[in-house]
C-alpha positions as CSV (number, residue, x, y, z in Angstrom):
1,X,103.8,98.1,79.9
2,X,103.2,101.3,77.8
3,X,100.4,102.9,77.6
4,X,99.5,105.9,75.6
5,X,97.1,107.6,78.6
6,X,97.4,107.9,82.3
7,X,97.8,104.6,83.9
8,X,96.4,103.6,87.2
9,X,98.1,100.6,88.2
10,X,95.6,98.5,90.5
11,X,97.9,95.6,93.2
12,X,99.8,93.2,91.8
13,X,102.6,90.8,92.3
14,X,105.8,90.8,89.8
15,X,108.3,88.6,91.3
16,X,110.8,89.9,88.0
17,X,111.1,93.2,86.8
18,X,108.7,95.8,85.8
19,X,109.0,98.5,83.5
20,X,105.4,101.4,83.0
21,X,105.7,104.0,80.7
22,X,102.4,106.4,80.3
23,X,104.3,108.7,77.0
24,X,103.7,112.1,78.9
25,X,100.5,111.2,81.3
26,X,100.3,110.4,84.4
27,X,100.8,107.4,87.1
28,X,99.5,106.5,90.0
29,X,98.4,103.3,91.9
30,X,95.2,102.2,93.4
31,X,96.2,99.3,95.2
32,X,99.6,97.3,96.7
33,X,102.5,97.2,94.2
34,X,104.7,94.2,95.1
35,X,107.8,94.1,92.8
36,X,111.0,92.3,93.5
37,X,113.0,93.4,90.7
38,X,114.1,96.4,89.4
39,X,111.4,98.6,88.3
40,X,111.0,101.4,86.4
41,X,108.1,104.2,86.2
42,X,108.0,106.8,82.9
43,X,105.6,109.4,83.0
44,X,107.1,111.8,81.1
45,X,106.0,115.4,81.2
46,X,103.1,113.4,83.5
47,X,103.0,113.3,87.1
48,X,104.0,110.0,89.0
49,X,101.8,109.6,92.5
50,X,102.1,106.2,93.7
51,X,101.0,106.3,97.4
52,X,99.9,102.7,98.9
53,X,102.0,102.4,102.0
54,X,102.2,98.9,101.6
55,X,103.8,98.9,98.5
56,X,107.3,97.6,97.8
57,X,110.0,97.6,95.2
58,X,113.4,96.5,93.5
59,X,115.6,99.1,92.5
60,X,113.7,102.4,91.4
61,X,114.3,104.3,88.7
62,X,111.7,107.3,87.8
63,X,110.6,109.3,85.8
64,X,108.0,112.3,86.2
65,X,107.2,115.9,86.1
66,X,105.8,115.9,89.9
67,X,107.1,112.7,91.5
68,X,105.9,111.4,95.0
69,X,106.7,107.4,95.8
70,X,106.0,106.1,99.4
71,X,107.6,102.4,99.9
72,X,106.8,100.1,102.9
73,X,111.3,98.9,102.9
74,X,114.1,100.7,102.8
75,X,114.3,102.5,99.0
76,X,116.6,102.0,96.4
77,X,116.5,104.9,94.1
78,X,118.3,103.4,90.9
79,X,118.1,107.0,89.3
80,X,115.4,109.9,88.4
81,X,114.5,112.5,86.3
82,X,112.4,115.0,87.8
């Protein structure tokens, strides 16, 4: 998903991958993430808040100016650019 403003990303279920790119703005969540698969998160020059505790992930790879990511499993930080 790309999206050419800041993206709040409301609970979901993605039992592949997932891929969100805001192009410099920022990220954050307002409900339960649930994504098996890798995942990545772009926000640029953007920050990247993405603070449900219940929240869990594939591999992570990020992206952001201020980045803060709290995961209810063990995390698997893929790579980041901070």
């Amino acid at each position: 998903m790309t999206e050419n403003a800041a993206l709040d990303l409301a609970g979901t279920t993605i039992s592949g991958t997932g891929s969100f790119n805001s192009r410099n703005n920022a990220i954050t969540d307002s409900g339960t993430l649930a994504i098996a698969g890798a995942t990545t998160f772009n926000s640029g020059s953007g920050n990247l808040t993405l603070d449900q505790m219940a929240s869990t992930f594939g591999s992570l790879t990020l992206t952001g100016a201020n980045v803060s990511v709290i995961e209810n499993a063990a995390m698997d930080l893929a790579g980041a650019t901070i």
